[in-house]
Residue frames as qw, qx, qy, qz and C-alpha x, y, z in Angstrom:
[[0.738, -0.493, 0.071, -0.456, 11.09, 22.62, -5.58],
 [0.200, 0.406, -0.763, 0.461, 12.98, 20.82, -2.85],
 [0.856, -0.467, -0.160, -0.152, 11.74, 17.46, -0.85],
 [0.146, 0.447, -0.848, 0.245, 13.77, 16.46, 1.98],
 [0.791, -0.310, -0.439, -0.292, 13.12, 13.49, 3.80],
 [0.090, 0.514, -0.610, 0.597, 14.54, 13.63, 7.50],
 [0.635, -0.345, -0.661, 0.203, 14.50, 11.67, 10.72],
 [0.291, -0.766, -0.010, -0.574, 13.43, 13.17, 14.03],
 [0.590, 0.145, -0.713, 0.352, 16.44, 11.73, 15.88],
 [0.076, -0.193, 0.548, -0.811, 14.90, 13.68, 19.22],
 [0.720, -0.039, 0.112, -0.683, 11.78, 12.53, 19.14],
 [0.761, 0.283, -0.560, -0.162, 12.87, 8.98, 17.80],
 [0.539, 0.079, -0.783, 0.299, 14.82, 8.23, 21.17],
 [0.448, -0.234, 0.317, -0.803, 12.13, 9.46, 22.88],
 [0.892, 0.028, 0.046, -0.449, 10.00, 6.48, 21.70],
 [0.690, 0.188, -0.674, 0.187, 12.75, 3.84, 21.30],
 [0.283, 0.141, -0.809, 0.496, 13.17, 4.30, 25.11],
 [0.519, -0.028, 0.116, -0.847, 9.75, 4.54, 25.53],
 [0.890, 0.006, 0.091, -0.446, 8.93, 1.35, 23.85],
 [0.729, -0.294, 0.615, 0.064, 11.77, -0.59, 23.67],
 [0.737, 0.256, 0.591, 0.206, 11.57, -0.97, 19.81],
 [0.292, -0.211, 0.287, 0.888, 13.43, 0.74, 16.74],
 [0.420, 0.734, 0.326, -0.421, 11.04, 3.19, 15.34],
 [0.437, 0.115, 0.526, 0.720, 11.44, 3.94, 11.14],
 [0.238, 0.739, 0.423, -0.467, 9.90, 7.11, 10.02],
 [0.454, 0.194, 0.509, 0.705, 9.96, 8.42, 7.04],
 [0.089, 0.744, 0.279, -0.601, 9.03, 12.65, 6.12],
 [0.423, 0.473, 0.479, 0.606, 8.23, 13.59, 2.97],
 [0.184, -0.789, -0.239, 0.535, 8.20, 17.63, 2.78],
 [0.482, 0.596, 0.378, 0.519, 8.01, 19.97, -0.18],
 [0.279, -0.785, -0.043, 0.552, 9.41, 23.22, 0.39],
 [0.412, 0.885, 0.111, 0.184, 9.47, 26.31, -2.46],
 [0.637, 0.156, 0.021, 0.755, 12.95, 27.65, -3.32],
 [0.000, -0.272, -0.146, -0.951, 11.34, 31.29, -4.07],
 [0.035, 0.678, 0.684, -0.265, 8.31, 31.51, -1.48],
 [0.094, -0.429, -0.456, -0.774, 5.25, 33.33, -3.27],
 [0.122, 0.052, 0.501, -0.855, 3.06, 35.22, -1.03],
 [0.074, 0.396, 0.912, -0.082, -0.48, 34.01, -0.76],
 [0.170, 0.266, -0.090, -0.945, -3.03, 35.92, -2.18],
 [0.438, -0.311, -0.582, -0.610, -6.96, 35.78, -2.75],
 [0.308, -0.468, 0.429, -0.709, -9.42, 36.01, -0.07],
 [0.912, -0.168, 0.163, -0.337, -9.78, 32.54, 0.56],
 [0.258, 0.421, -0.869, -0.006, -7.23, 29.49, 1.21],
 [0.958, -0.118, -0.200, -0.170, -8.33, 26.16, 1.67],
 [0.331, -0.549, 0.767, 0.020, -5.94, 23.78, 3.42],
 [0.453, 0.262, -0.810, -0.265, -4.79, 20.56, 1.37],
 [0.151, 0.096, -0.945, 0.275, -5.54, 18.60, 4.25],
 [0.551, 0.309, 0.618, -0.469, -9.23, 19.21, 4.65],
 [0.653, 0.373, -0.048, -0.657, -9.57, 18.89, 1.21],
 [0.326, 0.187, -0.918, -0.130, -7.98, 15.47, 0.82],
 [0.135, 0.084, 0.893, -0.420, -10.19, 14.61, 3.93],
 [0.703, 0.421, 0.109, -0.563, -13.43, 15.19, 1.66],
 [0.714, 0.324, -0.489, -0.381, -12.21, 13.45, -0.71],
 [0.250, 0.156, -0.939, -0.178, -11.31, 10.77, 1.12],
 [0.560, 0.230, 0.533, -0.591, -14.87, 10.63, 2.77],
 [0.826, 0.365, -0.350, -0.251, -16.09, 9.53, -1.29],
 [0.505, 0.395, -0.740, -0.203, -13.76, 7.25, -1.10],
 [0.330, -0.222, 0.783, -0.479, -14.97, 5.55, 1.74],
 [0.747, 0.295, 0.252, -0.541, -17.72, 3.97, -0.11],
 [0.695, 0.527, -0.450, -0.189, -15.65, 2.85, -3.15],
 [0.006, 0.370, -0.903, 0.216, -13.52, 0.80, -0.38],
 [0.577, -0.004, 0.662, -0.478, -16.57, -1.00, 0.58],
 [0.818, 0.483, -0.158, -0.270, -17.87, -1.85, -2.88],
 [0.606, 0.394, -0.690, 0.043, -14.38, -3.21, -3.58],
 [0.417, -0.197, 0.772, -0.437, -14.18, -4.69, 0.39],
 [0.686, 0.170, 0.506, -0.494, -17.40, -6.37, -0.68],
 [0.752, 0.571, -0.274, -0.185, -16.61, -7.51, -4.48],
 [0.198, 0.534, -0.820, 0.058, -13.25, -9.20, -3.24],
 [0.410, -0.215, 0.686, -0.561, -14.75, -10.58, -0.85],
 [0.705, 0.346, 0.098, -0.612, -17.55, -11.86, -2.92],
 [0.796, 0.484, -0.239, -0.274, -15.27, -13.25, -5.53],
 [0.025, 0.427, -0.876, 0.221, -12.73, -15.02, -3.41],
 [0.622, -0.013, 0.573, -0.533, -15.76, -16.80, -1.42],
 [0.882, 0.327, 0.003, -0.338, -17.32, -18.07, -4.97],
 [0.582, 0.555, -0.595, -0.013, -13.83, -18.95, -6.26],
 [0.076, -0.434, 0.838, -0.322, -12.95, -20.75, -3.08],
 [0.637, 0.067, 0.529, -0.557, -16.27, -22.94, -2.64],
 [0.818, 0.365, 0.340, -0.288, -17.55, -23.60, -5.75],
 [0.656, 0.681, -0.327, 0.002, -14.34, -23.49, -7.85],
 [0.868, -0.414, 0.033, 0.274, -12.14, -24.97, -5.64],
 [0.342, 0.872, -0.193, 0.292, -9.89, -22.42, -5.84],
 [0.377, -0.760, 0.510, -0.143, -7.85, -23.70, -2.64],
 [0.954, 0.081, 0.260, 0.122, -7.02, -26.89, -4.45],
 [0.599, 0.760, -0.027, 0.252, -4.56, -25.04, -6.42],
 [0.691, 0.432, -0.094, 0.572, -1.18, -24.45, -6.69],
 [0.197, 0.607, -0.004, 0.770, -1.09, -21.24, -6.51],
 [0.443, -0.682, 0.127, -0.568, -2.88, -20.79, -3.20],
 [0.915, -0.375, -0.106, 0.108, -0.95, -23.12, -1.44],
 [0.673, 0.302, 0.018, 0.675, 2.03, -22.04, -2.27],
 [0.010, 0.408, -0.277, 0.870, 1.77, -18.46, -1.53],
 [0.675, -0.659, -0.133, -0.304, -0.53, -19.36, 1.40],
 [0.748, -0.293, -0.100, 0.587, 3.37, -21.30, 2.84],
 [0.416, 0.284, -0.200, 0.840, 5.33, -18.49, 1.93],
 [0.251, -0.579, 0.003, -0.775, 2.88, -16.08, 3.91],
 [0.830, -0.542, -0.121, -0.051, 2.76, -18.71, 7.05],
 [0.776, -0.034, -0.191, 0.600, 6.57, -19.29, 7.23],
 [0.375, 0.371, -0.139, 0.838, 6.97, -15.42, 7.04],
 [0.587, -0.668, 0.130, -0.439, 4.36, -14.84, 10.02],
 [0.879, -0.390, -0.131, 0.241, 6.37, -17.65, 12.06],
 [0.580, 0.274, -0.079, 0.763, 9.39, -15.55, 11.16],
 [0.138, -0.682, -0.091, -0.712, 7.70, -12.04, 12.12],
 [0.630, -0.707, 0.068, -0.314, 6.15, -12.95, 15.54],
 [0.800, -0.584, 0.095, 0.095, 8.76, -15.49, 16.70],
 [0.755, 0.122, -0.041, 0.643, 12.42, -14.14, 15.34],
 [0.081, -0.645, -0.098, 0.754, 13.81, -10.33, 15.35],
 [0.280, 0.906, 0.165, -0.271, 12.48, -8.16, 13.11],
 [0.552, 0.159, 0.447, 0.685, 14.47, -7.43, 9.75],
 [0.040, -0.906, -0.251, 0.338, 14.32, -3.99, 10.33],
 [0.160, -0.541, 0.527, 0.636, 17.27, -2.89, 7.88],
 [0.090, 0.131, 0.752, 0.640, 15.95, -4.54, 5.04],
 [0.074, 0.805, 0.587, -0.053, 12.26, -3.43, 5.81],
 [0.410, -0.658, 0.071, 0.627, 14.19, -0.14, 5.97],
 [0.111, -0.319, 0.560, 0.757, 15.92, -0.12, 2.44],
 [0.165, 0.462, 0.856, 0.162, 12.76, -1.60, 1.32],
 [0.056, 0.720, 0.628, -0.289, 10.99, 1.06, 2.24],
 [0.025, 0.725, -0.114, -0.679, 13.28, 4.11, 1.16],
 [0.244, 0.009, 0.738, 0.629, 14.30, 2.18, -2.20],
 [0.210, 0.694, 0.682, 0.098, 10.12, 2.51, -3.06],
 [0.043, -0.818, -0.136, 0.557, 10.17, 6.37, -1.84],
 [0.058, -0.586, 0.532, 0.609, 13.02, 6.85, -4.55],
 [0.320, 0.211, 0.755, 0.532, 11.56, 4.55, -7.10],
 [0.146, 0.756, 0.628, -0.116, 8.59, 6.48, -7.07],
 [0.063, -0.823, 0.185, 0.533, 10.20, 10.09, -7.55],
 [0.132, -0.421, 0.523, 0.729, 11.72, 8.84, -10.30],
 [0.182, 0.603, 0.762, 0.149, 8.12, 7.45, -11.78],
 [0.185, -0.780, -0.290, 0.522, 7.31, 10.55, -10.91],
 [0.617, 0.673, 0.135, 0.386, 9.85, 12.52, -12.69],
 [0.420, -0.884, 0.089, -0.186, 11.78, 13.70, -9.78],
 [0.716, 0.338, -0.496, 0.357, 15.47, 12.72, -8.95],
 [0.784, -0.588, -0.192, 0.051, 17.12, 11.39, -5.92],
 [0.279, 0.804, -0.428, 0.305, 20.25, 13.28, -4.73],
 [0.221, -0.447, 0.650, -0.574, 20.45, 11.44, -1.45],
 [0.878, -0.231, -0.347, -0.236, 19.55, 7.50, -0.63],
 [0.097, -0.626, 0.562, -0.531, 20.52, 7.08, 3.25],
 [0.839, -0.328, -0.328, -0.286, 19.47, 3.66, 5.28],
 [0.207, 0.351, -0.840, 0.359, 20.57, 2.17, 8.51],
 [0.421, -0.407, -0.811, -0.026, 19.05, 0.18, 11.10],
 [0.105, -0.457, -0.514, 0.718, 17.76, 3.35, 13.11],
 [0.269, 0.731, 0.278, -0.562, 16.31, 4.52, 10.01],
 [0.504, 0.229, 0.404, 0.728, 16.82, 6.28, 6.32],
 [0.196, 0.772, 0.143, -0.588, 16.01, 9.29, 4.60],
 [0.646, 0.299, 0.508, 0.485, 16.06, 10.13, 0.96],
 [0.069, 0.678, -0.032, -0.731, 16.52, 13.94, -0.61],
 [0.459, 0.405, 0.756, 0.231, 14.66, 14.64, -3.29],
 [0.013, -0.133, 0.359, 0.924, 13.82, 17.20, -6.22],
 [0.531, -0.231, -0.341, -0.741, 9.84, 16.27, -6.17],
 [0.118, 0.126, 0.838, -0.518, 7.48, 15.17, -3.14],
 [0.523, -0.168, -0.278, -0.788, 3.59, 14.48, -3.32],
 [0.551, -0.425, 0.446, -0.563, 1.49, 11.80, -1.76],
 [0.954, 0.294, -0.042, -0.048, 1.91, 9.18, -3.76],
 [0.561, 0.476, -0.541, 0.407, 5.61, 9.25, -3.40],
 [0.264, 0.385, -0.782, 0.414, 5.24, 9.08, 0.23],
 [0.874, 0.006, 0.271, -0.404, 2.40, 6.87, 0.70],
 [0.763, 0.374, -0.446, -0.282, 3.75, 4.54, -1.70],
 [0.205, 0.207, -0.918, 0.270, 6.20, 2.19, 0.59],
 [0.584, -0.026, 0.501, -0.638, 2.31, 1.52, 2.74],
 [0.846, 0.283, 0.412, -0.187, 0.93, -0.49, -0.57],
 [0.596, 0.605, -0.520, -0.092, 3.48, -0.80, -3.32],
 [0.786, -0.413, 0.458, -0.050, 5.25, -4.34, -1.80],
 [0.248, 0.818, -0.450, -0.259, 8.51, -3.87, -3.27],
 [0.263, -0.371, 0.890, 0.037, 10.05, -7.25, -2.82],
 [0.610, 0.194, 0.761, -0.103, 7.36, -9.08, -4.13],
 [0.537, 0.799, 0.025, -0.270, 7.51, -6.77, -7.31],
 [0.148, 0.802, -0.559, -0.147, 11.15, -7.32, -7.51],
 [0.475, 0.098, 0.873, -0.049, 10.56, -11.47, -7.55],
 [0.603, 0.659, 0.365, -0.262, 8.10, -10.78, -10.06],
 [0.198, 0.893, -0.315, -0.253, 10.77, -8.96, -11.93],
 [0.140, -0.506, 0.842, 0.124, 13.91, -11.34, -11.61],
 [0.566, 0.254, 0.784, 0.024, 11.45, -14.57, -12.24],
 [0.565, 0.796, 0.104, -0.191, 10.25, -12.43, -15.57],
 [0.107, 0.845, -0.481, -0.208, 14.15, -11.40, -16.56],
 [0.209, -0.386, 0.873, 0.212, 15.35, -15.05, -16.12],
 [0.763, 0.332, 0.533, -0.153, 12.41, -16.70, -18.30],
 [0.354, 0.835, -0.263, -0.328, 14.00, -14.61, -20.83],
 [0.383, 0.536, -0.752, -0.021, 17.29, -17.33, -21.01],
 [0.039, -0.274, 0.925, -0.260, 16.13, -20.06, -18.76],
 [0.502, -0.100, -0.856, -0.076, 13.45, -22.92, -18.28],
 [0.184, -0.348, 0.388, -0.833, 11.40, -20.60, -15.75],
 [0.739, -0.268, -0.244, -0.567, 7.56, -22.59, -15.34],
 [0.752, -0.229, -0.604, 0.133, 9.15, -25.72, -13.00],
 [0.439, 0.015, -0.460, 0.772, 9.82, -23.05, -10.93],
 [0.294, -0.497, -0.333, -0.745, 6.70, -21.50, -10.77],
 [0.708, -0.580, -0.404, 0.007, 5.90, -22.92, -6.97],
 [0.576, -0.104, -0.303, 0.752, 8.71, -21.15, -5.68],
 [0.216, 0.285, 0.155, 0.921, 8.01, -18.25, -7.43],
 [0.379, -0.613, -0.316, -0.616, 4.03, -18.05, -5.58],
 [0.697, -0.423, -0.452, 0.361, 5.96, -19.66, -2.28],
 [0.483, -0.026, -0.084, 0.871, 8.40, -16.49, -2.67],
 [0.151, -0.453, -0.387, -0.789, 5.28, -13.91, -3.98],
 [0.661, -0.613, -0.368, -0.228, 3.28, -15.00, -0.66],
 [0.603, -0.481, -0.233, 0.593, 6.39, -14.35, 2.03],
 [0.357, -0.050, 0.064, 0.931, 7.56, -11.18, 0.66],
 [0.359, -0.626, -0.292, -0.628, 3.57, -9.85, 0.01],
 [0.614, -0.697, -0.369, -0.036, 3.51, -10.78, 4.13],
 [0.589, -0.230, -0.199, 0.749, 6.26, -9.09, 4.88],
 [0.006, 0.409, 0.264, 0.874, 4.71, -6.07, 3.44],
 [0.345, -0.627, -0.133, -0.686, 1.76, -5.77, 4.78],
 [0.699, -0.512, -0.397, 0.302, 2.71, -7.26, 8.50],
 [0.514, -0.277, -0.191, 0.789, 5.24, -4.33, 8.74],
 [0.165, -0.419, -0.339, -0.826, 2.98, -1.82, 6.80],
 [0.592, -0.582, -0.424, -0.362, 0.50, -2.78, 9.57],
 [0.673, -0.449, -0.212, 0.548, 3.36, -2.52, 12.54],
 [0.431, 0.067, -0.016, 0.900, 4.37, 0.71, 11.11],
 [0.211, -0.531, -0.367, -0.734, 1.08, 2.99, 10.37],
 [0.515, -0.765, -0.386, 0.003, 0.21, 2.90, 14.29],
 [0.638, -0.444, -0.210, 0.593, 3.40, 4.45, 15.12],
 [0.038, 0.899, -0.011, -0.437, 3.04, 8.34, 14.27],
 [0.602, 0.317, 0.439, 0.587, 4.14, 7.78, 10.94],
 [0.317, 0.752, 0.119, -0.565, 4.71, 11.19, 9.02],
 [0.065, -0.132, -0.844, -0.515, 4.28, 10.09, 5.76],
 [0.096, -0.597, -0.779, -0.164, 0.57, 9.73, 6.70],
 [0.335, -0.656, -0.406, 0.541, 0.53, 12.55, 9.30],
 [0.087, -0.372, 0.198, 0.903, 1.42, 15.50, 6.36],
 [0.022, -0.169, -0.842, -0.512, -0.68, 13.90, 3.98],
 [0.699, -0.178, 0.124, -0.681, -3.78, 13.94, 6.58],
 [0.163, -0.283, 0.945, -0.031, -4.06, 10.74, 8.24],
 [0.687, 0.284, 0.609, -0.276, -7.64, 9.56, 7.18],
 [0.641, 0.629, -0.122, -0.422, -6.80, 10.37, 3.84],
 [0.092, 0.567, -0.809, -0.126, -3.72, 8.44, 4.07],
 [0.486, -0.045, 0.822, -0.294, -5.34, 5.61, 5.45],
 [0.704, 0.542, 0.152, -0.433, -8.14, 5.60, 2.77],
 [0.658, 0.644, -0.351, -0.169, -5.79, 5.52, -0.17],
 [0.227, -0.370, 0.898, -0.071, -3.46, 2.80, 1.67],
 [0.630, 0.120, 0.675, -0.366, -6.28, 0.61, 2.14],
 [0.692, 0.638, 0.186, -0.281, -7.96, 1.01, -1.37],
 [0.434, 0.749, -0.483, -0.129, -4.60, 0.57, -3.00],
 [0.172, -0.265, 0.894, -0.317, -3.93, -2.97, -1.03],
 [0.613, 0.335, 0.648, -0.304, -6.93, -4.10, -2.09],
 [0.477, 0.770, -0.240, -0.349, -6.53, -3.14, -5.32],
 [0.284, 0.557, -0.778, -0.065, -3.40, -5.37, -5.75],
 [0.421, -0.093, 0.877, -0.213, -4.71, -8.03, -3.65],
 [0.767, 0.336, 0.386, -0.387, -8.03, -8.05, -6.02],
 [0.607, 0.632, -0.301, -0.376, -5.49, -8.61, -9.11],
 [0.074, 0.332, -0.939, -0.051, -3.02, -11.12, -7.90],
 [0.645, 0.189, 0.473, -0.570, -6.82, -12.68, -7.19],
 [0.721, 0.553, 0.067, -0.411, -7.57, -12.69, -10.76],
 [0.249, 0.644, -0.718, -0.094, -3.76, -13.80, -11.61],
 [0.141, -0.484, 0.818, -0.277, -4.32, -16.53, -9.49],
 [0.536, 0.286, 0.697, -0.382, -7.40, -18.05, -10.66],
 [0.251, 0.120, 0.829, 0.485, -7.92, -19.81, -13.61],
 [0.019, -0.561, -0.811, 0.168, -11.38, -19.43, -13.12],
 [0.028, -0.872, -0.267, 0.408, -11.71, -15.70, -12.66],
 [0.551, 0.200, 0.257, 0.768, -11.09, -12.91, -15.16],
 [0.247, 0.019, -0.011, 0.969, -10.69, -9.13, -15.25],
 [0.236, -0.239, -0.459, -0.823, -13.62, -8.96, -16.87],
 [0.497, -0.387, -0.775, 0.045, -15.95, -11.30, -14.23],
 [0.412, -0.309, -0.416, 0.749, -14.53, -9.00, -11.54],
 [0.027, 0.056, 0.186, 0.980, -15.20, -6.00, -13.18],
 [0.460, -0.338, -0.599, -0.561, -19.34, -7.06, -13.43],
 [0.541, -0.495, -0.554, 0.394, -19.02, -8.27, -9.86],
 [0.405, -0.270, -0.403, 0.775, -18.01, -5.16, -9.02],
 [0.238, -0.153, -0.252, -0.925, -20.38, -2.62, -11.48],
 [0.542, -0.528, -0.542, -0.364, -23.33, -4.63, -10.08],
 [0.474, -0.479, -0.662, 0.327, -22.23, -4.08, -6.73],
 [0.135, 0.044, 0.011, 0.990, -21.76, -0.44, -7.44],
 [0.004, -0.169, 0.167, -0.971, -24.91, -0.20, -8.13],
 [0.514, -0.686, -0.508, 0.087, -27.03, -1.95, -5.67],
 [0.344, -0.269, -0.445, 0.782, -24.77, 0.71, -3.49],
 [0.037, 0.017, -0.085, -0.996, -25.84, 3.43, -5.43],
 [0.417, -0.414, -0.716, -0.378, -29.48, 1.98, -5.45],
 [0.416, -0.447, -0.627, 0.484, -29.40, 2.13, -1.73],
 [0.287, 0.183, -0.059, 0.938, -27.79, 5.64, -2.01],
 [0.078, -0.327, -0.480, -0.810, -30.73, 6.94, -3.57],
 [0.535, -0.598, -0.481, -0.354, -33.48, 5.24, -1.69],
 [0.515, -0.424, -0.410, 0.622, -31.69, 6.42, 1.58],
 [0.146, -0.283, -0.111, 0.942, -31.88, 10.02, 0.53],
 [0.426, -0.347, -0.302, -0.779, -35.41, 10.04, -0.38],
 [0.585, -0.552, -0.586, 0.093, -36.40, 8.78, 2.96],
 [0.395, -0.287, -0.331, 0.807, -34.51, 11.34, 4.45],
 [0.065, -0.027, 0.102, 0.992, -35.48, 14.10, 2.40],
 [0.427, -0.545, -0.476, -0.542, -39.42, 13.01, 2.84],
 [0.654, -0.522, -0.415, 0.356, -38.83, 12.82, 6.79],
 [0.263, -0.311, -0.013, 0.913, -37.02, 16.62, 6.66]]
């Protein structure tokens, strides 16, 4: 099996001179060496069945929506969780890099290589090899040897720069005197998480396909819930106060008050029908 990933250079300077602003798309597309003829008297399409599933998953975002929410609020009030370090720090790096976003140009080439470098890290998580890694500032593409949605969702919530900081501050504790540097490191963790998701959130309106093959509500769904996901751990990383485990209760008790509701919502219906 054979992914390519390709730009739609006709359709691309349709909307650059449309809106004035470089567009970056990225297609992810699996195509069969040996097409097999279809056979049985029923085919589903992938794309309504991701879109059930992500209807479940709409709920499980709220629960977590509502459990972060929950446990930031307690940690900020009553632990005084904004006294810290840590949330100052990455609270500057994520202001300096909105003053940077709204009032400089756009670092569209490196949001770029960002993005394809993830596509291709992911294929090779995957188990899938890259034959082709292409980037300029009108775009990239990557050619690949496995495609799925996770490999091209993944540049929406994986926030590659702030993984690769994570990385280089881990590699040099190894031979150097890393901890007095620890404020950089959440100054550096908090500009490079906002560069993510500001350009994750500038890109997904613009007819992305990446989302668009996937199904876009499903894409959306699993963006979201996977952005919250990482936000609810660098939470727990960041607080003294809070552990894995706290969260985890916060989040089984809010499960099920939901599912409490659930219930008593569908025995009112089903005595009213």
């Amino acid at each position: 099996m054979a992914a390519t990933k390709r730009r739609s250079k006709k359709n691309r300077d349709k909307r650059n001179s449309r809106r004035g602003s470089k567009i970056v798309r990225s297609v992810a597309r699996a195509t069969l060496r040996h097409p097999v003829a279809e056979s049985g008297p029923l085919t589903v399409p992938t794309k309504w069945v991701k879109f059930v599933f992500a209807i479940f998953l709409v709920p499980v975002c709220g629960v977590l929506t509502q459990t972060f929410f929950t446990v930031f609020a307690r940690a900020t009030i009553t632990q005084r969780l904004w006294t810290g370090e840590e949330f100052w720090f990455f609270s500057l790096g994520a202001v300096l890099w909105l003053i940077a976003f709204f009032g400089l140009p756009r670092p569209i080439l490196i949001y770029v290589f960002g993005h394809e470098l993830t596509h291709a890290l992911w294929v090779w998580l995957m188990g899938g090899r890259v034959s082709r890694f292409r980037v300029s500032a009108d775009g990239g593409h990557v050619v690949t040897t496995k495609a799925n949605f996770w490999i091209a969702l993944a540049p929406y919530f994986f926030p590659i720069y702030s993984i690769l900081a994570i990385g280089i501050y881990g590699a040099l504790s190894l031979f150097f005197n890393m901890p007095p540097y620890g404020r950089l490191l959440y100054a550096v963790i908090g500009a490079t998480w906002g560069f993510h998701f500001t350009f994750t959130c500038w890109m997904i309106p613009k007819n992305q396909t990446d989302l668009t093959d996937q199904g876009t509500f499903f894409s959306l769904a699993i963006i979201y819930l996977m952005n919250l996901l990482l936000l609810s751990v660098m939470l727990v990383l960041a607080s003294p106060q809070i552990t894995f485990a706290s969260f985890g209760s916060d989040l089984l008790l809010n499960l099920g008050n939901f599912s409490n509701w659930l219930v008593d919502f569908l025995e009112q219906f089903a005595r009213h029908h």
